[in-house]
N, C-alpha and C positions, 0 to 999 in steps of 0.2 A: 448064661453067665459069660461077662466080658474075659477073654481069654487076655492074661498078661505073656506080650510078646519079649518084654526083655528080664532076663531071669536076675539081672545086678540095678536095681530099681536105687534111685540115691538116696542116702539117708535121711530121712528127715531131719528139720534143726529148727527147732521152734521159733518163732517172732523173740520172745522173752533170752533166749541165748545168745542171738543179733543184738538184740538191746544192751546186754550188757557187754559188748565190745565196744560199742561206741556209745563214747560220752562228750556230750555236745558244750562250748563252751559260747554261750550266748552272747557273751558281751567281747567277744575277740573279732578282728574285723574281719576273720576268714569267712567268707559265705558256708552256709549249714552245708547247702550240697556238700561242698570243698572239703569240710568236715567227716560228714557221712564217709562221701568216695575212698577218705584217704584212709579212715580206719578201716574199712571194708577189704580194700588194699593189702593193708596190714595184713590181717586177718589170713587173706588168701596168699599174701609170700611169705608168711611165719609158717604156713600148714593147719593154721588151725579150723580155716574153711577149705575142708578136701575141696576136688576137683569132680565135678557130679552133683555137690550138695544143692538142694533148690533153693534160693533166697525168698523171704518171704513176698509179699504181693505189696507193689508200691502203694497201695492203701491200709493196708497190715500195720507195715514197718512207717507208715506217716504218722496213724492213728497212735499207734505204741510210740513214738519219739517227740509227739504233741509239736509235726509240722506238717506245713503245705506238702498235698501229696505231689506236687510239682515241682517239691524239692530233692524227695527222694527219685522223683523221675527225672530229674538230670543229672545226678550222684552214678544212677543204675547206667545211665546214659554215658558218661564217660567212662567206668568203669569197663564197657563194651567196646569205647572207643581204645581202649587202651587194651583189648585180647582178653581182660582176666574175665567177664561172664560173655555169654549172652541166652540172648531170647528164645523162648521155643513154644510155637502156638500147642496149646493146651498142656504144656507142662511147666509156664514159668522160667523164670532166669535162674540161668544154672552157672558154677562156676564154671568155668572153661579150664583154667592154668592154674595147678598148686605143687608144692611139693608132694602131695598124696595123693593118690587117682583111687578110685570107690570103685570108677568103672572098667577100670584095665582086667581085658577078658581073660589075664594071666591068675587075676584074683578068686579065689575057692571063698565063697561068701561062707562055706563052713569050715572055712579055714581058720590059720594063725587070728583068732582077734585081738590077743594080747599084745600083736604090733600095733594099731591103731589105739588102743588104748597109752603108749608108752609118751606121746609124744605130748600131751595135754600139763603134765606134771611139769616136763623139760620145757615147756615153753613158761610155764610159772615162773619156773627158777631161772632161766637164760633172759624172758623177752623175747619176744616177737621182732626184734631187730636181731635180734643172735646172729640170725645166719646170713643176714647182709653186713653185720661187721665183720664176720669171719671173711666174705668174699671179696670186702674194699681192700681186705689188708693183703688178700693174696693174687691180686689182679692179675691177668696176663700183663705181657709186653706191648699190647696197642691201648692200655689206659695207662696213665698216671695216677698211681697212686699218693696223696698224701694223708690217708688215713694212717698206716702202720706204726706202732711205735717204740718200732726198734730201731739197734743199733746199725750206722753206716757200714754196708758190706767192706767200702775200704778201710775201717777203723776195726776191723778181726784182728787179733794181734797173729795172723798163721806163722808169721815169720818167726815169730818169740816164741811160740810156742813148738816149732821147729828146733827150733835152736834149743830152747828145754829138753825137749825126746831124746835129742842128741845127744844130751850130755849128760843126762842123768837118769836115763828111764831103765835101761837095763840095770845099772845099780840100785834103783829101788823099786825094782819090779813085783814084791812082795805086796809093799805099802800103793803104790799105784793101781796095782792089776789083783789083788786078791781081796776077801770082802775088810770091810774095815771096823768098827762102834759104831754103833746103831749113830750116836750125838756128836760122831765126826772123827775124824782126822783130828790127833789130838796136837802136832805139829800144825793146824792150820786152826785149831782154834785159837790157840796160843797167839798166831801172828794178830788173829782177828780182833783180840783179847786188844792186844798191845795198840793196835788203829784206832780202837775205840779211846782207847785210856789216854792216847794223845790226842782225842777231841774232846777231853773231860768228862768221860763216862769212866765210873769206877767196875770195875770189869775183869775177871781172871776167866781163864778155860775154862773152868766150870759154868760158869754163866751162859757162856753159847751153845747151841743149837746148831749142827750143818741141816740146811734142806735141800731138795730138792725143786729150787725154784720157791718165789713168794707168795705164789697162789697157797704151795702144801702149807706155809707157815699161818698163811688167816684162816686154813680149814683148820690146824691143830686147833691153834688157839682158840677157834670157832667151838668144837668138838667137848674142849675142853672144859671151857664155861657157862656153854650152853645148853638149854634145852629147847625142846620146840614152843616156842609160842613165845618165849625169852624175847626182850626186845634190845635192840644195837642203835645205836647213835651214831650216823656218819653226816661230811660234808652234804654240802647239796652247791655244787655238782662234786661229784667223785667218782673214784676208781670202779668200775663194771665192774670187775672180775669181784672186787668185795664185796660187791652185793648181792650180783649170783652165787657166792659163797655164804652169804650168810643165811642166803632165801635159801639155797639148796639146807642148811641146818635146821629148817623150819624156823628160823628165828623172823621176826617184824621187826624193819628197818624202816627208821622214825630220821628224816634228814634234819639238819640245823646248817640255815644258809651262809653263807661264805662271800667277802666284801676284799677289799684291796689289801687290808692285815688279815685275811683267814677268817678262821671261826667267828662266828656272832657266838661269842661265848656268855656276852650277854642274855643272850635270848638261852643259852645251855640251860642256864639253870634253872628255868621252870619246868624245861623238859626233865630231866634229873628229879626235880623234888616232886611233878606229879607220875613220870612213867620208873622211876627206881630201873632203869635202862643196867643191864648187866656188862655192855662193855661200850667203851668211844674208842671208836675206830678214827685215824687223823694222818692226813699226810699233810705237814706241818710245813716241807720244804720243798718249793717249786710242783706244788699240788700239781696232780692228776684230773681233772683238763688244766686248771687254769693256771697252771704256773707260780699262783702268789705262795709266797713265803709269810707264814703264821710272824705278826710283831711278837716281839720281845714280853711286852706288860701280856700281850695275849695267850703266850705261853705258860707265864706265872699262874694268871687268872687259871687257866684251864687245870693244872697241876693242883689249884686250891679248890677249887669244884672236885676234881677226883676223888683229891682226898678226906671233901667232907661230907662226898655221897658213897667215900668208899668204892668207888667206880674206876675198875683200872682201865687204861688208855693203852689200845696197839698201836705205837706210830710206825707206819709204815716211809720208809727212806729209801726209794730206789736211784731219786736224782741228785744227792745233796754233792756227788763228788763231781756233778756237773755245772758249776757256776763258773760263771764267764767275770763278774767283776767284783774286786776289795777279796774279802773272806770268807773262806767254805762256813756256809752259816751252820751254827751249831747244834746237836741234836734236840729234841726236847727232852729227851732220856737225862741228858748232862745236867738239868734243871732239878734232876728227881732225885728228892732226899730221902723219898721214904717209901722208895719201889713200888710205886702205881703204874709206870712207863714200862710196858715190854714191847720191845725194840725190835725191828724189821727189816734187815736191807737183804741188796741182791749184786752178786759178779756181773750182770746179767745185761747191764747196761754199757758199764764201763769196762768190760774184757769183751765176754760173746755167751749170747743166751744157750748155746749150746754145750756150754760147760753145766749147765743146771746146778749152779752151785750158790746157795742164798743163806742167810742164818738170822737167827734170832737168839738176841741177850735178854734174859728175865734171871728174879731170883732163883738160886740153886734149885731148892724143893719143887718150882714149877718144871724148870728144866729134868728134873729126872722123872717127873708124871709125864710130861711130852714125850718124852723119851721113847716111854714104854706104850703112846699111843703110836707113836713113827712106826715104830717095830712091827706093831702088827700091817699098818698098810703099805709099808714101805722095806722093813729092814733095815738099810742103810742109805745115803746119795752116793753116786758110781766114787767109784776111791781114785780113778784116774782121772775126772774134774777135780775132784778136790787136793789128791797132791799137786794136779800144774796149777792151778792157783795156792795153792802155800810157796810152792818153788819161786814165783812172780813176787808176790810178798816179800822174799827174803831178799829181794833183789832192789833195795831202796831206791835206785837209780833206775832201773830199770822200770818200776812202774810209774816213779816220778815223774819220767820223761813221755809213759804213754801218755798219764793224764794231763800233762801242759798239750801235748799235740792234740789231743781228744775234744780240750777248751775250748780250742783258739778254733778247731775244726768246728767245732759246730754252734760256736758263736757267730762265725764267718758265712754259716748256713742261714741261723738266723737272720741277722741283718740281710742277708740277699732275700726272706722270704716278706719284714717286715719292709724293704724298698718296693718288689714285684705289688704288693699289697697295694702301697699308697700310689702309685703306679698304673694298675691296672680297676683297683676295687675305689678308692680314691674315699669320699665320704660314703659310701656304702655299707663299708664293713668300720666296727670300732675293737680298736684289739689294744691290749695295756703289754707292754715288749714286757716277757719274764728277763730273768737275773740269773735263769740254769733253767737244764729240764729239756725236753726234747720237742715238746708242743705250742703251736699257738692257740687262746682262746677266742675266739671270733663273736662277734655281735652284731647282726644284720640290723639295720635301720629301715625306719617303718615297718611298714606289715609285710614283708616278705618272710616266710618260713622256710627254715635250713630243710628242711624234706623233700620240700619242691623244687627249692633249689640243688640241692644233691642229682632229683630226678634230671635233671634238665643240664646237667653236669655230665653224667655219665652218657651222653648224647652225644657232646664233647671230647670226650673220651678220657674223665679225668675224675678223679673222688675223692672224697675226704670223709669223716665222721661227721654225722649230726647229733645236735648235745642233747634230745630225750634221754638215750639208754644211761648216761650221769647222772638223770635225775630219779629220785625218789619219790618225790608230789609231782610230778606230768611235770615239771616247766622243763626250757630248753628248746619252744622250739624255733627260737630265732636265735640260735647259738651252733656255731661248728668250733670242728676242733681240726686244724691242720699240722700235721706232725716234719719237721724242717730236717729229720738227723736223718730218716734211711732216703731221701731220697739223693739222686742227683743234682748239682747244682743248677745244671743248664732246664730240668725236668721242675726245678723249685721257680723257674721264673716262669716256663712254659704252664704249668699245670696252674698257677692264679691268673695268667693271661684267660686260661682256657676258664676260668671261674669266671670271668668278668664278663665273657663274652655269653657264659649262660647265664649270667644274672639282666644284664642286658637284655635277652631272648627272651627272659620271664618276666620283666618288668612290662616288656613291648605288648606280651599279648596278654596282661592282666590290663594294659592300657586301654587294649582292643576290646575282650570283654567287655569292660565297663561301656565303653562307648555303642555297644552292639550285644545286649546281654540277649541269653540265647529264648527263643519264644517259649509262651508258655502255651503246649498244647492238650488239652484233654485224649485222652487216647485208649482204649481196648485194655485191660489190664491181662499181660501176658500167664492167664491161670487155666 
């Protein structure tokens, strides 16, 4: 009997569990290999192909994907040129590089296996890009980052908020520093109450909601009205965070595309009248990628859809105090007469995400069922964010003046990223300049794809988002998203130089390719 020499043998993973990672799109001009390789990719920097797992046999995985096996052996081929597998006479290609190792000799094969089970679920509900968004946004110091999308570290307000400590924190160190109502600070609803009701939202303290940040607000709400299998209605493209919020609720997230006035609200309503969708999710102003601002008649239309599928709508508003020209465009909430609109903003953009201080206005009765879901996962939001934003509030002039400085800031950002653009990217990239909001949405021309592009970028030493993780039905992938407010200015012209110069680099040896594609040779299959 053949003696087994190594006692962490890699796990098996069938041809049929490879197949269903990759889904080939025949009629796109990317070559299949190109295809193959990059979800493969995916796969091994998401975690979900450990590190040890054997791939199956390039005639296996030809046979199962109904291509030339000479396809998947240049897919397997570059994937080795790039570290993540290789070859190993008589056991097959193995992955090389993942976030999970199968063979790390620290691992008790009758150990913990409920780690390796955990991460299957989290990758449903994050995406397979999860943890390269998480890493664009937190780069060291030798990349530029323009994925991030917060606020500019010089535009913290520390000094005001200095200057508040000073003056009033021992006096109401009670209300700042000790716990506070589950539904807020009722001095800071009040003010919130009042901002609202002078953008024509009818609004008293009862209505609002303090959170914890906008994310806690889409899971209440999520929580709330949903159950598992429930299905959600959002943009396409939209905000990540709502969609791994809704996926993590078990809910099915159904997109409805998005043009230069927002919603195809058009197209809403056959979704509504065949899926009876239990909530529309909408960011109405300076959308999350794209910038656009929902029109006026589209807002109505949506509001009359809601209400005669009965479907209430969460708009989420975290940029509208960020418009650069004419008037702070109005909420959609301020259109609503007959409380379908529960209303979403955040501190978080326009003071400092570190106050975690966000709220939501709905009708009363919803607001006191939330309430008592807060409580249980939260309790309260910290009572010292929430008094130094009431204190700021009260201070008309005082925050009046940040946000004229905050405008003009990062308008001024803008325009320097939309000059660098046509500059360095010139007819390459197609981008529509938003009106507020902290992002550009980008549009590669021809067949170049933002992934490859990314790849080839960070080589440069420079990143941005690419627009898959926005979408809902796979598009996105000739779409990025560059974010203009946290970076530096002198880093906003450098970092789309350094875009241009890898777009350049990718175009050159897609050139090259083409003119020199690589041979086709029969070969030994590595089994």
């Amino acid at each position: 009997m053949r003696q087994n020499t190594n006692q962490h043998q890699p796990l098996p993973l069938f041809t049929a569990s490879i197949c269903s990672l990759i889904q080939l799109d025949r009629s796109s001009d990317t070559p299949l290999y190109q295809q193959i390789s990059d979800k493969i990719r995916e796969a091994i920097l998401s975690g979900q192909l450990a590190e040890g797992i054997r791939l199956p046999t390039e005639r296996a995985l030809a046979s199962a994907l109904q291509v030339n096996r000479t396809t998947v052996m240049n897919a397997y081929n570059q994937l080795a040129a790039d570290g993540l597998v290789e070859g190993h006479v008589g056991r097959g290609t193995l992955v090389k590089r993942s976030q999970f190792n199968y063979l790390d000799d620290n691992y008790d094969e009758n150990g913990p296996s409920w780690l390796f089970g955990l991460p299957t679920t989290e990758r449903e509900i994050l995406g397979p890009d999860a943890r390269m968004l998480s890493e664009l946004a937190s780069v060291g110091d030798d990349i530029i980052s323009l994925a991030a999308g917060t606020p500019a570290i010089e535009l913290l307000p520390a000094e005001m908020l200095n200057a508040i400590f000073a003056e009033g924190l021992v006096r109401a160190r009670q209300s700042a520093l000790g716990y506070c109502p589950v539904e807020g600070l009722l001095s800071l609803r009040r003010d919130i109450a009042m901002r609202m009701r002078n953008r024509g939202v009818a609004v008293d303290a009862q209505h609002i909601l303090i959170l914890s940040g906008s994310t806690q607000g889409i899971g209440l709400v999520g929580r709330f009205l949903l159950n598992p299998g429930d299905e959600v209605v959002v943009e396409v493209p939209t905000y990540l965070g709502a969609i791994q919020t809704f996926r993590a609720l078990g809910a099915r997230v159904i997109g409805v595309p998005t043009d230069s006035d927002g919603m195809r609200v058009d197209l809403l309503e056959t979704i509504l009248a065949r899926h009876r969708p239990r909530l529309i999710y909408t960011l109405p102003t300076f959308q999350n990628p794209t910038g656009v601002v929902m029109s006026p008649e589209r807002r109505r239309r949506l509001l009359l859809l809601a209400r005669r599928y009965q479907t209430p709508i969460l708009e989420d508003d975290p940029y509208s105090e960020v418009y650069f020209e004419g008037k702070q465009p109005q909420p959609l909430k301020s259109l609503d007469t007959h409380s379908q609109v529960i209303y979403l903003s955040t501190f978080s953009k326009i003071l400092a995400p570190g106050l975690r201080v966000a709220w939501l206005a709905a009708p009363e009765p919803m607001i006191e069922r939330l309430t008592l879901h807060k409580q249980i996962f939260d309790l309260n939001t910290n009572a010292l964010g929430q008094w130094t934003v009431s204190e700021i509030l009260q201070r008309d002039s005082l925050i009046d003046n940040h946000l004229a400085k905050l405008r003009h800031y990062y308008q001024n950002k803008r325009d320097l990223m939309l000059q660098a653009i046509r500059t360095h990217l010139r007819d390459a990239v197609r981008v529509n300049p938003p009106g507020g909001g902290f992002h550009l949405w980008c549009r590669l021309q021809g067949d170049v794809r933002a992934r490859a592009l990314l790849r080839e970028a960070t080589r440069e030493h420079v990143a941005f988002v690419i627009g898959e993780p926005f979408h809902v039905d796979g598009g996105g992938q000739q779409h990025f998203r560059l974010g203009f407010a946290f970076p530096e200015e002198e880093k906003i012209e450098e970092g789309v130089r350094r875009i241009g110069v890898a777009l350049r680099h990718l175009q050159a040896r897609r050139l090259q390719r083409e003119e020199h594609p690589p041979l086709h040779v029969e070969h030994i299959p590595m089994v």
